[in-house]
N, C-alpha and C positions, 0 to 999 in steps of 0.2 A: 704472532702467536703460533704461527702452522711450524712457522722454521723451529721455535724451541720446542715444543713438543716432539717433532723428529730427531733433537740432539736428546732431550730427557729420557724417548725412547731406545735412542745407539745406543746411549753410555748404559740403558737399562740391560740390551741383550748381551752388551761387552761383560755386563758386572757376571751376571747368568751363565754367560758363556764361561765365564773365568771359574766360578763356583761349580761349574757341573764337571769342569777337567780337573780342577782339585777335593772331586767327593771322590773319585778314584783310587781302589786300596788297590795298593804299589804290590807287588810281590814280588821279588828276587828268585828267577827259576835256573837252577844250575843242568847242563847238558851233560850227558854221562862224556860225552869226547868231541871234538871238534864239529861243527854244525853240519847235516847231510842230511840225504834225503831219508832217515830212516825218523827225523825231525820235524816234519815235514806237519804235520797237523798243528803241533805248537806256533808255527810261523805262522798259516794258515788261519787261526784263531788269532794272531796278533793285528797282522795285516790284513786280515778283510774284517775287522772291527768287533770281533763273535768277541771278544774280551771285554771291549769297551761296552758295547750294550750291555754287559751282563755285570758293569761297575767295575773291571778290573781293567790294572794297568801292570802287564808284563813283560819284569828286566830279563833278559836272556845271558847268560853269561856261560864261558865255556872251562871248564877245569886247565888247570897247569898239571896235575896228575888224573893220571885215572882212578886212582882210590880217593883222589879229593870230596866226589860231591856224600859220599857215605859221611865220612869223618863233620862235614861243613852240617849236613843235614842233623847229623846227632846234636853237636852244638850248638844248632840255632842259629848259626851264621847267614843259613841259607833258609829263606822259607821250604822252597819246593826243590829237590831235584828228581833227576831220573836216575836211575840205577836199573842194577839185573836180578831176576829173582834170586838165582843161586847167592849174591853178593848179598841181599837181602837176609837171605835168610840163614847164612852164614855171620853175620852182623848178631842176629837174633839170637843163634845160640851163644855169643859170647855175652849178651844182657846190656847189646848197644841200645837204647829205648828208642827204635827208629818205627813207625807204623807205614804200612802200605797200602795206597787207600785208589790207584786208578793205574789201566796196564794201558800201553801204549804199542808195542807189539806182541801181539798174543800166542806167536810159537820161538823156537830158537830158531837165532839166526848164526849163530855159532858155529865154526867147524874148526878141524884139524887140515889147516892147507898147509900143501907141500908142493911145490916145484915137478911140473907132469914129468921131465928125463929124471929125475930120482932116483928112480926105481923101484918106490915105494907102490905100492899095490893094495897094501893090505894092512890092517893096524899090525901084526905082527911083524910087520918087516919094519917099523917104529924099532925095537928091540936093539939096544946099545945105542941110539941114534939122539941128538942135541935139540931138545924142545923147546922154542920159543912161547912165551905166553905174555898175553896186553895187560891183563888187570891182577897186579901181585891182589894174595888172600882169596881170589877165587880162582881164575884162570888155571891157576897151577897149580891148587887143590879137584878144578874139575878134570886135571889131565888126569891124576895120577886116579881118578875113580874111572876114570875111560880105560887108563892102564890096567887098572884093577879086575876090571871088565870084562878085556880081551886078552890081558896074559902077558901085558910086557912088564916085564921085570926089572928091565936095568934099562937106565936113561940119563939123560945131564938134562937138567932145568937152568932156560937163563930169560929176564926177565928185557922183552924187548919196547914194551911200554909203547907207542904210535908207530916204532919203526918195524913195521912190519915186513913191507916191498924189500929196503934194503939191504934186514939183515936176510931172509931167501935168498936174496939175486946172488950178493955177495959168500952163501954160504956156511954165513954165520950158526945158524941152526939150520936143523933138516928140516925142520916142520914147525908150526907156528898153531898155539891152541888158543884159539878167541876172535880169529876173523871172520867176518860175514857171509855167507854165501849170495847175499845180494851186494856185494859194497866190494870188498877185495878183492874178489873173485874178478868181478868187473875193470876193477883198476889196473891189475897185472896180467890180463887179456889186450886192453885196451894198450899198454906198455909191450907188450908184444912176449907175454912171459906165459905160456901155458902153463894152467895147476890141475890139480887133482882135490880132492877133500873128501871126508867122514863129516857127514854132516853126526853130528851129536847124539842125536834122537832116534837115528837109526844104529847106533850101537853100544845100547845100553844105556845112555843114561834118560830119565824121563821127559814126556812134553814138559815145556815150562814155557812162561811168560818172560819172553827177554826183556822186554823192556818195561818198566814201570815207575810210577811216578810215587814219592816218600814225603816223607816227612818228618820231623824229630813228634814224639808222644804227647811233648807239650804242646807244639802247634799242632794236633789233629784235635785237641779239646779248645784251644783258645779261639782258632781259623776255621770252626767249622761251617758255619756259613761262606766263606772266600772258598773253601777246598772246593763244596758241593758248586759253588756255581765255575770253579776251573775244571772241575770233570767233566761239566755239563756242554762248555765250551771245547773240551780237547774233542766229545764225542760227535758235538755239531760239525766240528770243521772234518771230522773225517767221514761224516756224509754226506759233505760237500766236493769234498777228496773226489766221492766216487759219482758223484753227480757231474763232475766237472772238471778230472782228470788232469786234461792241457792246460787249464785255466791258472789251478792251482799249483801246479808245477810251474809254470810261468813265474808264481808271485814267489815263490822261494829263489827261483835262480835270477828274477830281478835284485831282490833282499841281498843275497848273497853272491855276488859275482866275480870274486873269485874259485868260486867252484867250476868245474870243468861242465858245461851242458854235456857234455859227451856222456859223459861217467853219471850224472846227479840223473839225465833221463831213462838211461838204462836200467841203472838201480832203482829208480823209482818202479818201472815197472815191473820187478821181481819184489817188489815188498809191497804193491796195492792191495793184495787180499789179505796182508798180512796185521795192514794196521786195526785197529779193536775198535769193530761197529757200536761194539758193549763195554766200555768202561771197567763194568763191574770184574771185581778179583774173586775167583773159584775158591775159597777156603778150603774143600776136600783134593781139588788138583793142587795144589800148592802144599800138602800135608803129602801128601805122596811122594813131591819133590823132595821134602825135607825128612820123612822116613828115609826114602833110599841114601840120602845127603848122611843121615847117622850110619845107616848098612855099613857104607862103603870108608868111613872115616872124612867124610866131607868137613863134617860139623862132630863136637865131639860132646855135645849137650842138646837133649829133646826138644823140640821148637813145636811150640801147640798154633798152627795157623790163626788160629781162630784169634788169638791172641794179639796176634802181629798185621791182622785185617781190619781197616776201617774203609769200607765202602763209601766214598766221599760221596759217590753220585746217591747216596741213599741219606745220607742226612739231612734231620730236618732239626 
């Protein structure tokens, strides 16, 4: 009698065990680019189980373009990605029905890097010079509002999509709009390539949210329970981020090993205050980005924030 009762009991907790991994809602999250430390709370929420307790199970996947996860997010291919605000809300005035509903880094990481022997100094000395930019539709819409800005006039735009290092070393473009001042900056240091950069926000164009998290209109109405408890999660794991630094850094460059520790610890610590203690998205700072985004010809139609905000971590 004892022996079956401990076999009716296994095959009990097997059944249990099997039912509680498949009450799991799957979500399919798309990464604005290749996985890195700027990533780093999503993995963090995956891998130390902040998802699973909270009923979610999340796929991570990475783009083949950098305009991919906007276009996948409008269609519904994708549940969740990331994206950038400018991209955002350059999406919005064209009447893509994409909603914004949790920020992931909460200032630009964006800059204008250039190669330090250049000669370059100053944005004006950009003037006639070959502009690289990562993400076609915004990138190269936010240079020409930085040119607009500081007075350069005349330039060639070419679209160098991941190959950042390259086309610099090689000379391809003089200058490169869209790389990170925690991420590239690091990587062609560490390659032995001294740069220079305009960080964004200090020349003219406004604070904004680089990074944040979307959704297409219909899944912010259908997913609203799943969204509120993934914000709830991206926001735990980056209090544990700061609770636990080495820990968590650890559990990314285990996940991911072929990133370089060199480069992924570096950058990490030039982006820890950067990740967003607070989820929630500033509707009037994001209206500000998107006025100045109409001033300067970013956007070429009115974008009312308030419209294009669904505060996931506030639904109930």
């Amino acid at each position: 009698m004892k022996k079956t009762t401990l076999v009716i009991f296994t095959v009990l907790v097997v059944i249990v065990s099997a039912n509680s991994a498949t009450c799991l809602e799957r979500l399919d999250l798309m990464l604005d680019w290749f996985p890195n430390i700027d990533h780093l709370p999503v993995y963090v929420a995956r891998d130390k189980g902040i998802f699973e307790e909270k009923g979610l199970k999340i796929n991570i996947l990475s783009p083949s373009e950098t305009s991919d996860p906007i276009k996948l997010a409008a269609t519904e291919k994708i549940d969740i990605t990331i994206a950038y605000e400018p991209q955002v809300i350059i999406a919005a005035s064209k009447g893509i029905p994409l909603t914004a509903g949790a920020r992931l880094i909460r200032h630009p990481l964006s800059t204008l890097l250039y190669m330090k022997d250049s000669g370059i100094e100053k944005p004006s000395d950009l003037e006639g010079k070959i502009i690289g930019y990562t993400v076609p539709g915004m990138m190269d819409l936010l240079f020409k509002a930085f040119a607009q800005k500081n007075g350069i006039e005349k330039f060639k735009m070419v679209n160098v999509g991941f190959s950042i290092v390259p086309s610099l070393v090689s000379g391809k473009v003089d200058a490169v709009m869209g790389p990170y001042k925690n991420y590239e900056t690091v990587a062609m240091e560490l390659e032995g390539y001294p740069t220079g950069f305009f960080p964004v926000e200090e020349w003219g164009i406004p604070d904004y949210d680089e990074l944040v998290f979307i959704t297409s209109r219909e899944n912010s109405k259908k997913m609203r329970k799943e969204l509120e408890l993934f914000a709830l999660s991206i926001e735990q794991a980056v209090h544990l981020i700061h609770e636990k630094p080495g820990t968590c850094l650890d559990t990314f460059l285990r996940k991911i090993p072929e990133r370089s520790r060199e480069l992924e610890s570096k950058a990490f610590y030039r982006t820890l205050d950067l990740y967003a203690s607070d989820v929630r998205i500033d509707p009037e700072k994001w209206q500000k980005f998107a006025d100045f985004s109409l001033n300067t010809g970013l956007i070429e139609e009115h974008v009312d924030t308030k419209k294009l905000i669904s505060n996931w971590r506030d639904m109930k």
